[in-house]
N, C-alpha and C positions, 0 to 999 in steps of 0.2 A: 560320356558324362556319367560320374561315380551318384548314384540315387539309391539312398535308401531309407525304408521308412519302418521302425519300428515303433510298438508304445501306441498308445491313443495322445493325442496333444491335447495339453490342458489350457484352457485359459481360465486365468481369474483375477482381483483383483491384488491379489498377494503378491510379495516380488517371489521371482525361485530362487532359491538356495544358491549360494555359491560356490562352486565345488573348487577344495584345495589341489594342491600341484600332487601330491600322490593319489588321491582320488581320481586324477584325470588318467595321469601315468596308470593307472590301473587296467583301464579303457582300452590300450595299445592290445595291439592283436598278435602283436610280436618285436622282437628285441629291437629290429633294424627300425621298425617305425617306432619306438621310442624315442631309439635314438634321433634319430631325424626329425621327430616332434618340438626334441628339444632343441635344438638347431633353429628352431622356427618360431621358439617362444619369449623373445624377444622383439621391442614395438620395430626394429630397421625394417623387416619386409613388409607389415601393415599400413594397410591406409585405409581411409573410410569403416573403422571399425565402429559397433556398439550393440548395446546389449537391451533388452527391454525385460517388465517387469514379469511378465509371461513366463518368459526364460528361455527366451532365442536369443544366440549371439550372433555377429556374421561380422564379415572385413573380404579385403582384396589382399590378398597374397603374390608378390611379386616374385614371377616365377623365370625360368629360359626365354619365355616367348613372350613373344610383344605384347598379347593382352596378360593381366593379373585374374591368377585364378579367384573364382569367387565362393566364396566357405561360408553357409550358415549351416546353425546348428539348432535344435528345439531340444533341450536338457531336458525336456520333460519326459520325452521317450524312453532313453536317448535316439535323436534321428540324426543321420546328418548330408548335407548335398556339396557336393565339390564340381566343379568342373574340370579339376584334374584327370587323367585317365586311370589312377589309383583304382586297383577291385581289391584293395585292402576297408573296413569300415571296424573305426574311425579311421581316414587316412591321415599321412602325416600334419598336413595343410590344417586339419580340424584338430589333433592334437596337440598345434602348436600355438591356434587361437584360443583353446580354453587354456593351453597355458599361460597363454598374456595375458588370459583374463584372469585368472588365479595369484598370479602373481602381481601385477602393473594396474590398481586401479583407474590412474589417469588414462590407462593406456586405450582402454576400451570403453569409453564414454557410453551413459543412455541415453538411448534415442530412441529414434520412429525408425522400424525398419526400409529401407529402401525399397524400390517394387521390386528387383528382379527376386532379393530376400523374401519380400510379404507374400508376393504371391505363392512361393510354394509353403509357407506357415498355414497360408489361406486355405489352400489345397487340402493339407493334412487335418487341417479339422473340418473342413466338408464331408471327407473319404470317413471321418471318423463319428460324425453327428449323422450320417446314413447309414452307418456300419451298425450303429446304435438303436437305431429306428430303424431297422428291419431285423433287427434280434438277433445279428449272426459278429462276430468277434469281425475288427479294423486287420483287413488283408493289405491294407497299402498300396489301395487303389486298384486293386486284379478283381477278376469277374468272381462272383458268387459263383461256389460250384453249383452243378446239378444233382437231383436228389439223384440217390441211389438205389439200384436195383437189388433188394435184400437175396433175390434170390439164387444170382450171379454170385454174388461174394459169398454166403455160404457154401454155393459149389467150388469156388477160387479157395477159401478156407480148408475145405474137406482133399482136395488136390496137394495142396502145401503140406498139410497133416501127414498126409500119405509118403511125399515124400521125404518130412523131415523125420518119421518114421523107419524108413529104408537109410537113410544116414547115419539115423543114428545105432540100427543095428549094425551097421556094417564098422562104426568105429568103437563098439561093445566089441567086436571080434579083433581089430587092433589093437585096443589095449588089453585084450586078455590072450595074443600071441605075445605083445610084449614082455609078460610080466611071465611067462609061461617058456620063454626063451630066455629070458634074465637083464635086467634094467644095460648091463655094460653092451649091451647089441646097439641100444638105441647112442652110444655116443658113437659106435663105429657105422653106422650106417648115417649121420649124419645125418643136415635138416632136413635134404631132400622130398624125404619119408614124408614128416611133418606136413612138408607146403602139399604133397602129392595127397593125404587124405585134408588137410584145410578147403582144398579145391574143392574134394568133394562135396564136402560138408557147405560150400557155397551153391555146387550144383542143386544141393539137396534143399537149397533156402532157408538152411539155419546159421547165419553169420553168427551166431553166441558162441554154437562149437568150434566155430572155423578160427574166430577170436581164440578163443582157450587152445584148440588145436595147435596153433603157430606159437602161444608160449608154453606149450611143453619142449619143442623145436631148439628153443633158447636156453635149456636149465641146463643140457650136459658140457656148455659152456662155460656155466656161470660160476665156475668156483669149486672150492671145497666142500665137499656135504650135497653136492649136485644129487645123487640117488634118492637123498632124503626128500628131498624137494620135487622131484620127480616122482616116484611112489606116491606123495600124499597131491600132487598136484593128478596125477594118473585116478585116484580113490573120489576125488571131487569130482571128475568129467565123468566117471559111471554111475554113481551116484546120479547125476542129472539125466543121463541115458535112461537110466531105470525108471528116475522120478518119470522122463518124458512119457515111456514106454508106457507105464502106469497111470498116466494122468489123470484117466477116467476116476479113477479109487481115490485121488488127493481130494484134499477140501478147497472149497475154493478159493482162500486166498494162498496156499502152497500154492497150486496150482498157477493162478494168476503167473505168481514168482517164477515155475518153471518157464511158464510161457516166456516172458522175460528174456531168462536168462537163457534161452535158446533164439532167439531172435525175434520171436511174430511182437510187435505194436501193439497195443490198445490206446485206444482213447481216454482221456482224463474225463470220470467220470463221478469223481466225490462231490457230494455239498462242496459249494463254495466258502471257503475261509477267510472273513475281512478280517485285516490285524494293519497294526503297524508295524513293516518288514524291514527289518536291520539288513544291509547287504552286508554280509561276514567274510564273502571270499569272491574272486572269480580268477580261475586257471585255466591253459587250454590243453592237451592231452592229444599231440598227434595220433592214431590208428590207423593205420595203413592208408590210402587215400582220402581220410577224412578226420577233419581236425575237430574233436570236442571240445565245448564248453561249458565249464561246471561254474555255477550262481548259487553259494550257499545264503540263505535267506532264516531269521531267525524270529517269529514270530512276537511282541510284546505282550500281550496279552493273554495269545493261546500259549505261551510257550515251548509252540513247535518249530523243530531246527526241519527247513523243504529244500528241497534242491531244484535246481531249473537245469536241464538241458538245451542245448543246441546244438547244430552242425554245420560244417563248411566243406565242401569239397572244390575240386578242382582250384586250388590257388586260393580260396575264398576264404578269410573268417567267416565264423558263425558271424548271423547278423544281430543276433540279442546281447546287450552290454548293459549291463549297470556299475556304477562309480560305487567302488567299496565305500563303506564308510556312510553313506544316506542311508535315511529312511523311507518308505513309501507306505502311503496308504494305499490297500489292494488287495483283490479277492487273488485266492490260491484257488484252484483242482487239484486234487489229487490224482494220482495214477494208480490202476490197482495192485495187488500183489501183497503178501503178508512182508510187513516190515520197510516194506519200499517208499521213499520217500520224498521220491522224484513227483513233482508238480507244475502246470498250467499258471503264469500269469493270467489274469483277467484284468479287467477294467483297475487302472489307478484314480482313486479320487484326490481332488487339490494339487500339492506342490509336492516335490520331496522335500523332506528335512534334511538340513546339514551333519545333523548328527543324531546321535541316541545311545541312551546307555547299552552295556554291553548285557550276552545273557547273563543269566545270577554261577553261572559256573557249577561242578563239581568239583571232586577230591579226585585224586587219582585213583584211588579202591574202587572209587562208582564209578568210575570211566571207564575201568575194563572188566567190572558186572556190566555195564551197561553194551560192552561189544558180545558177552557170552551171551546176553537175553537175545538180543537181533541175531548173532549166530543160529540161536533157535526158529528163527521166523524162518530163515535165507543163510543154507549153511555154506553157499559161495561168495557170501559175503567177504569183500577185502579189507573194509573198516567203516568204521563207525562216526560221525559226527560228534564230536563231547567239545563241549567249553572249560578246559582245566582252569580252577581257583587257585591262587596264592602257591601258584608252583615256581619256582626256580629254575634257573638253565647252568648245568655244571657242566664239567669235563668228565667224561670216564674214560677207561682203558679202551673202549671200541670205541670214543667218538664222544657223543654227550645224551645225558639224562635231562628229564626236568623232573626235579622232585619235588615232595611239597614241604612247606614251610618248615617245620617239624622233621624232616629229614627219616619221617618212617617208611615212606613208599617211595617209588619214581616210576618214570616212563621212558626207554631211550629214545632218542630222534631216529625217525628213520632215517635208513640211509639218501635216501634222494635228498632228502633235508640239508644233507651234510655239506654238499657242494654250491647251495644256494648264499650268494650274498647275504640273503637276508636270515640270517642265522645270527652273523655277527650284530645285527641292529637290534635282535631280538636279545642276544647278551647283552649291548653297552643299554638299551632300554630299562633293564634288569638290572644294573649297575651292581649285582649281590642281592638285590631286594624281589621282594613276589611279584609277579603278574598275574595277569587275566591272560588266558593265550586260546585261542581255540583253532582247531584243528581237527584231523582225522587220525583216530585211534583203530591199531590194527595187528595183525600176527608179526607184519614189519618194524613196529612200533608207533611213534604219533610223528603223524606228520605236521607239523606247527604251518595255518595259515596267516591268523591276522594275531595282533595283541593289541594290550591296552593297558597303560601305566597306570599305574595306581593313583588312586585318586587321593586329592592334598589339600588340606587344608589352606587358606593365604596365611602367608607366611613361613608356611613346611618348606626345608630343601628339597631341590628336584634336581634328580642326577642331570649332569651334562647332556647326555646324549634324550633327553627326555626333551632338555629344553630347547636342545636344537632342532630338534625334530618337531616342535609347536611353533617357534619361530617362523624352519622352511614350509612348513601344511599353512600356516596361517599366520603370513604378513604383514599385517595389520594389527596383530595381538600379541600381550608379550606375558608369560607365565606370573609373572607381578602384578599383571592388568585383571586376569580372570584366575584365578584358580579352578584347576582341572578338580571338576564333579563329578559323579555318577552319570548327571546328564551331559556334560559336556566334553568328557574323554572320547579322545579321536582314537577312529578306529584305524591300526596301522599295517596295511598289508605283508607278508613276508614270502610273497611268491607272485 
């Protein structure tokens, strides 16, 4: 049986939000469960659906076998329970009831949950009203660890040191035979090399270097200008060697950053930041046996852009998902490091909202100040978080830009960009006209995640592709009905 529990569950007397059909499609953990999501979102295989004010949905899913699987969900997490044998989360079966329910209001009527539904909603706010009341963060029902021995882990610490120490002199001496021998060695000895010091550098307990390691492996493949890329990617991994090597002498939040950026963990450990959190993006990033998930989250009020981590191995999505596009009230942690931006969920208060306005944007000239200043925190840095203002998406000779209104600056798409569907929805969105787009800005260029059409007065035209895309997120509503605000522009994923 598929169980998983993330989020603390709210109750209150407010209904939750109802999430649109690409808000949910966001949620899928992968292309094949989209697909099949949709397959499923349609009322023919449900029966006994509904939803309550809380913001649990659940139904029976008629499946191959004689009994109907049974699918509730708690929005408020997101959590969700199947009896399918799916170790996919969300699996298809719950991807394709919030799609009925996003789409088909008759289709999923409110009610009183059912028991075999109540009882695990019941569950989760027990697990989470003691999680509460003994002062330690909602595990999901697993034992409280035990305290820890301080004095063990700093000798575990000084042992890891030592050896990511010896890794990383020994890969200081690899790239300075390479570079000492001449970059065209490295395309004729092949990756082999590469994977044969990444081992190491696993042996040695610093997966950062072993990550960086395997993609120098990959450069003398990749094209014209390969050397160049090489060399300046070789200049970035000694640089971190040295920083390591020298860590004592850094301050502390470089430091923090090498640590990082060589492998060792800390604990999120800033003041906590209550805000209302825009969800701006979620992607997931295969690396070798283990599948990332990035949650960019944009603060109202503090006007800080956080990022959320997770993981999945062995077949598994990460288990933390949020529906692009909400809002949530909720404390952040930070994590430490100079410029680093990765942070800790804590506790959500109330509901999420359906929507919220977008951040207030830049220009393009501050979006790439703004990646040289973080270049200075974290000079391994890949790119930058910015929200481009009133920029346009053209064509050029390598592919396309987005420039700003005025046509003084631009930014190209990077390439990864180029092959995504959602490129084209971000042009016909643009119909010619500006957006709000926001993405990661970098030495590859900007990678566009989500946008936001401009917002229109009633009665303004609204390109085609604007209005269908309001129509299919929201059902029930028709661009005539509401005019798209500041507060009520949906947030439109493009990855």
């Amino acid at each position: 049986m598929l169980l998983t529990d993330g989020g603390e569950p709210l109750r209150t007397a407010a209904a939750a939000a109802r999430w649109t059909v690409e808000q949910v499609l966001a949620l899928a953990p992968d292309d094949a469960s989209r697909k099949a999501g949709n397959k499923l979102g349609s009322a023919g295989p449900w029966s006994d659906t509904g939803w309550d004010g809380p913001g649990a949905v659940w139904g029976l899913c008629r499946g191959s076998g004689s009994k109907p699987y049974r699918t509730v969900i708690d929005t408020t997490g997101p959590a969700y329970k199947c009896s399918c044998p799916s170790r996919k989360f969300p699996c298809k079966h719950a991807l394709g009831l919030l799609l009925l329910r996003a789409s088909d209001d008759s289709a999923v009527p409110a009610a009183d949950p059912p028991d075999w539904a109540g009882e695990w909603l019941e569950g989760r706010r027990r697990r989470a009203e003691a999680a509460k009341a003994e002062g330690r963060p909602d595990d999901g029902g697993g034992a409280a660890a035990g305290p820890a021995d301080p004095a063990a882990a700093r000798r575990r610490a000084e042992r890891r040191a030592e050896r990511i120490g010896g890794g990383a002199q020994e890969l200081d001496q690899r790239l300075t035979d390479l570079v000492r021998g001449g970059l065209a060695a490295a395309e004729q000895s092949g990756y082999g090399l590469w994977e044969e010091t990444a081992a190491r550098m696993v042996d040695a307990q610093a997966p950062g270097l072993a990550g960086r390691v395997r993609e120098l492996g990959a450069i003398p493949a990749s094209g014209p200008g390969w050397p160049v890329r090489l060399l300046e990617e070789c200049a970035l991994l000694h640089l971190l060697d040295t920083a390591w090597l020298g860590i004592d002498r850094l301050p502390e939040p470089l430091a923090a950053t090498v640590r990082t950026r060589v492998g060792l963990t800390a604990p999120a450990e800033g003041p906590p930041v209550r805000d209302h959190w825009l969800v701006l993006a979620q992607y997931d990033t295969p690396e070798g046996k283990i599948v990332t998930r990035r949650i960019w989250l944009h603060g109202r009020e503090s006007g800080r852009t956080a990022l959320l981590l997770s993981f999945g191995a062995a077949g598994r999505s990460p288990g933390q998902a949020l529906p692009v596009g909400v809002t949530i009230d909720a404390e952040l942690t930070s994590y430490p490091g100079s410029g680093q931006l990765r942070a800790e969920l804590g506790p959500q208060f109330g509901l999420p909202a359906p929507a919220g306005p977008p951040p207030p944007g830049v220009t393009v000239t501050e979006a790439i100040a703004a990646y040289g200043r973080a270049l200075s925190d974290d000079p391994w840095l890949d790119s930058w978080p910015v929200t481009l203002r009133d920029v346009i998406p053209v064509p050029s000779p390598d592919g396309w830009q987005l420039i700003d209104a005025e046509g003084h600056s631009g930014l190209p798409v990077a390439t990864a960009a180029l092959s995504r569907p959602a490129l084209w929805k971000l042009v016909a969105l643009s119909g010619g006209g500006p957006l709000t787009v926001f993405g990661e800005c970098g030495h590859r260029g900007f990678d566009p995640l989500a946008t936001w059409p401009a917002a229109r007065q009633e009665g303004d035209a609204m390109p085609m592709a604007s209005a269908q895309t309001t129509a299919h997120t929201e059902p029930h509503t028709t661009a005539h009905a509401r005019p798209l605000t500041a507060e009520t522009l949906p947030t439109v994923p493009l990855i």
